[in-house]
C-alpha positions in Angstrom: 3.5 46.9 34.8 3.4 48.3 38.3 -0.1 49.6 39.0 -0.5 53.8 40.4 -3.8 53.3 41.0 -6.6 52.3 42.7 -10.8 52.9 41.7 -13.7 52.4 44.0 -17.5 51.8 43.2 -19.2 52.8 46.0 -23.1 50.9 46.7 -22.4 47.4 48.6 -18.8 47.8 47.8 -17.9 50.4 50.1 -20.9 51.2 51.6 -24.3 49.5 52.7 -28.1 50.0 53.6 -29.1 48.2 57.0 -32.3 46.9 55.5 -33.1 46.3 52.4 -34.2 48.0 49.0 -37.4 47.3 49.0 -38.1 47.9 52.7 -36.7 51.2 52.0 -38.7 52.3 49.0 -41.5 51.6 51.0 -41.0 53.5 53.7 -40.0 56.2 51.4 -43.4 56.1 49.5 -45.0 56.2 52.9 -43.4 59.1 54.2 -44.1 61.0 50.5 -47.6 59.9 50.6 -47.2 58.3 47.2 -48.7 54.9 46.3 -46.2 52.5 44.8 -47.6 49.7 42.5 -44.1 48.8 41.2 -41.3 46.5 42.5 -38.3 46.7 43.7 -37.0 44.8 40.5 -39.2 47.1 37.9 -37.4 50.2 39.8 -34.0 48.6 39.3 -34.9 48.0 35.7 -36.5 51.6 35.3 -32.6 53.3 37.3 -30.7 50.9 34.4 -33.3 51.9 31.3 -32.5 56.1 32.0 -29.3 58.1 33.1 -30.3 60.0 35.6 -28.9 63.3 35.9 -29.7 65.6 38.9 -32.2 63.0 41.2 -34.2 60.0 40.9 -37.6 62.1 40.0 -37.5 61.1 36.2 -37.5 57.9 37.6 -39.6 57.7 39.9 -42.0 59.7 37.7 -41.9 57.5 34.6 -43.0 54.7 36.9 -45.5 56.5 38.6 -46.8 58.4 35.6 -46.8 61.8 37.9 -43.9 64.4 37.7 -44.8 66.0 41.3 -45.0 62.8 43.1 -41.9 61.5 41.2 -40.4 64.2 42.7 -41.6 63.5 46.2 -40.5 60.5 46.1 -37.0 60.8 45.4 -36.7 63.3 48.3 -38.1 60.7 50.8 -35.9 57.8 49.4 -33.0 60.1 49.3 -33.6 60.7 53.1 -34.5 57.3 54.2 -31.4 56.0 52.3 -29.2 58.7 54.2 -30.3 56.9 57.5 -29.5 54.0 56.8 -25.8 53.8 54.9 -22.9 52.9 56.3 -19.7 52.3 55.3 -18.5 48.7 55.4 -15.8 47.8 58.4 -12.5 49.5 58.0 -13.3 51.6 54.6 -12.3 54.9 55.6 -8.4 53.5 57.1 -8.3 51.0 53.8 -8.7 54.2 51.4 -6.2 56.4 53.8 -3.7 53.2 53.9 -3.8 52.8 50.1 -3.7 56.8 49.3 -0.1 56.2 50.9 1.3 54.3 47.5 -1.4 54.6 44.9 -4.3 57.6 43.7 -7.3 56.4 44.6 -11.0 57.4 42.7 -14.5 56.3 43.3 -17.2 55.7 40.1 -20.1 55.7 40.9 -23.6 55.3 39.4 -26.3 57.4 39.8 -27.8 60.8 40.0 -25.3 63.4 41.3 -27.5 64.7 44.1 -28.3 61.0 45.7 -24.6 59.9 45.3 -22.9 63.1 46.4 -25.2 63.1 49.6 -24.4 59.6 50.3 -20.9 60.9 50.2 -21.7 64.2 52.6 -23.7 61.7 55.1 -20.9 59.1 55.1 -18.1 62.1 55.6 -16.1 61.0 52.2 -16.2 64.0 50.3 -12.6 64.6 51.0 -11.4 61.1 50.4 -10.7 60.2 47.6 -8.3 61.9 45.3 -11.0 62.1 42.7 -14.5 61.2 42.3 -16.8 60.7 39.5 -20.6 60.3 40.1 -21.9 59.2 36.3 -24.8 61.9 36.4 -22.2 64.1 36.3 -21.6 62.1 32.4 -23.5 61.6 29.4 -23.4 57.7 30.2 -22.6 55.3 33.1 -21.3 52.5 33.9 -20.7 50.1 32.0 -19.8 52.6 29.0 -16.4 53.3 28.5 -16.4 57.0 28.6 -17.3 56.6 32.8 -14.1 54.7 33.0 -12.4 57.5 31.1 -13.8 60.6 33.2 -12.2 58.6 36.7 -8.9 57.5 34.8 -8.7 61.3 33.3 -9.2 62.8 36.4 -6.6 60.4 38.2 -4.1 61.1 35.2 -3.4 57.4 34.9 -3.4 55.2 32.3 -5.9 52.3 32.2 -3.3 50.0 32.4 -2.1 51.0 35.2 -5.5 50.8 37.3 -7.5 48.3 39.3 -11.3 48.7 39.9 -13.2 47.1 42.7 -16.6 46.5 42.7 -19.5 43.9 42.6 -21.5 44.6 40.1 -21.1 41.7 36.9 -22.4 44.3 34.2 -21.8 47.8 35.5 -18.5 47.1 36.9 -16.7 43.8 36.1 -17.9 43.7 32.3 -17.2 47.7 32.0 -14.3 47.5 33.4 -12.7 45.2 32.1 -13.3 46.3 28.4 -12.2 49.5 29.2 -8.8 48.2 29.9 -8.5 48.0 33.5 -8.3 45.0 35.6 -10.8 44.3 38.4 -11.1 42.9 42.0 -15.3 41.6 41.9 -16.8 41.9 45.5 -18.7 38.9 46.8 -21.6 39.0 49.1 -24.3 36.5 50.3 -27.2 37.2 48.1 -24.9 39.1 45.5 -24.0 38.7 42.0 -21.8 35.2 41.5 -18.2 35.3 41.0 -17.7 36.3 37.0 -14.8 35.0 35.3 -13.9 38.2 33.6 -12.3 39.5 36.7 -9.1 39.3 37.9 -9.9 38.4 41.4 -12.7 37.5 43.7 -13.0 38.7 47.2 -15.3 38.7 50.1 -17.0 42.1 51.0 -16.1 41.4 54.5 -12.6 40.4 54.3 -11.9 44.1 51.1 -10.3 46.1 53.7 -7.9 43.1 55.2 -6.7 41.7 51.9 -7.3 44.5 49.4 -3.5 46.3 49.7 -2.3 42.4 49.3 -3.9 41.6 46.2 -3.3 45.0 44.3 -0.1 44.4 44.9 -0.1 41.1 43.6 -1.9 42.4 40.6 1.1 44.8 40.0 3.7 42.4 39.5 1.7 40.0 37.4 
């Protein structure tokens, strides 16, 4: 079945920090003033355990044990994070390019004000034909209702969509078992390569060989 369209996560698929997570964070708790005695890793766990609405705070304040500096904090990460994104080579012309001959979404996790200003500070609010950030949902990713908020605002069938993204849980494992098929993004230091997914690609060679392979997936 010939595929109509195409759906985007957006961290390290589309878009990376220059430095690191942890470097970040603590600079953030720096400029916030606010001691941090947890990890990168027990933040990570902490983002996966709630769904985030609005902004980090609840967070940042279950970890910290403080509502006000929870608060704090997700201001200054949101800020330092904004200085450092950027979108990977040849995003913006690979998403124009492929709006040409399919609809194109992003899904993304996280809470709508961090995700929608990584979109403002990376100039992307326009380009997509939809986008779904999952604080916007009562679940994320992987649950299959975050699938079905893109694919319902798209109007396609799941089907008849390909996701791309790097993520083994959040994205390959979600969407896969909400029917669509999936391109997993590979990066030194990322997840491995996961044999649910249709097919593996390099971050840095998505934007020459994307168009190829979802084509190739649409004849299949």
């Amino acid at each position: 079945m010939a595929l109509s369209a195409v759906v985007f996560d957006l961290d390290y698929t589309l878009a990376v920090v220059r430095r690191d997570r942890a470097t970040l964070l603590a600079e953030a708790a720096a400029a916030a003033d606010v001691p941090v005695e947890f990890s990168r890793e027990e933040y990570g766990t902490a983002h996966l355990r709630a769904h985030a609405h609005e902004t980090r705070a609840p967070i940042f304040a279950d970890l910290l044990g403080e509502d006000d500096a929870g608060e704090d904090l997700a201001e200054a990460y949101r800020a330092v994070i904004a200085r450092d994104l950027e979108p990977i080579d040849g995003a913006e012309e690979l998403i124009t390019d492929l709006r040409d001959r399919y609809k194109v979404g992003l899904l993304t996790n996280g809470p709508v004000l961090a995700q929608r200003d990584k979109l403002a500070t990376l100039g992307w609010e326009e380009l997509f034909d939809a986008s779904v950030v999952t604080g916007e949902l009562e679940a994320g990713k992987p649950d299959p209702s975050a699938f079905e908020a893109i694919l319902a605002a798209l109007d396609v069938a799941p089907e008849r969509a390909v996701y791309v993204g790097d993520s083994v849980e959040a994205d390959v494992a979600g969407a896969s078992e909400a029917g669509l098929l999936v391109v997993q993004v590979l990066y030194p230091g990322g997840p491995e390569p996961d044999p649910r997914a249709d097919v593996h690609v390099d971050r840095t060679d998505l934007t020459a060989e994307l168009p190829a392979i979802v084509r190739e997936l649409g004849q299949a």
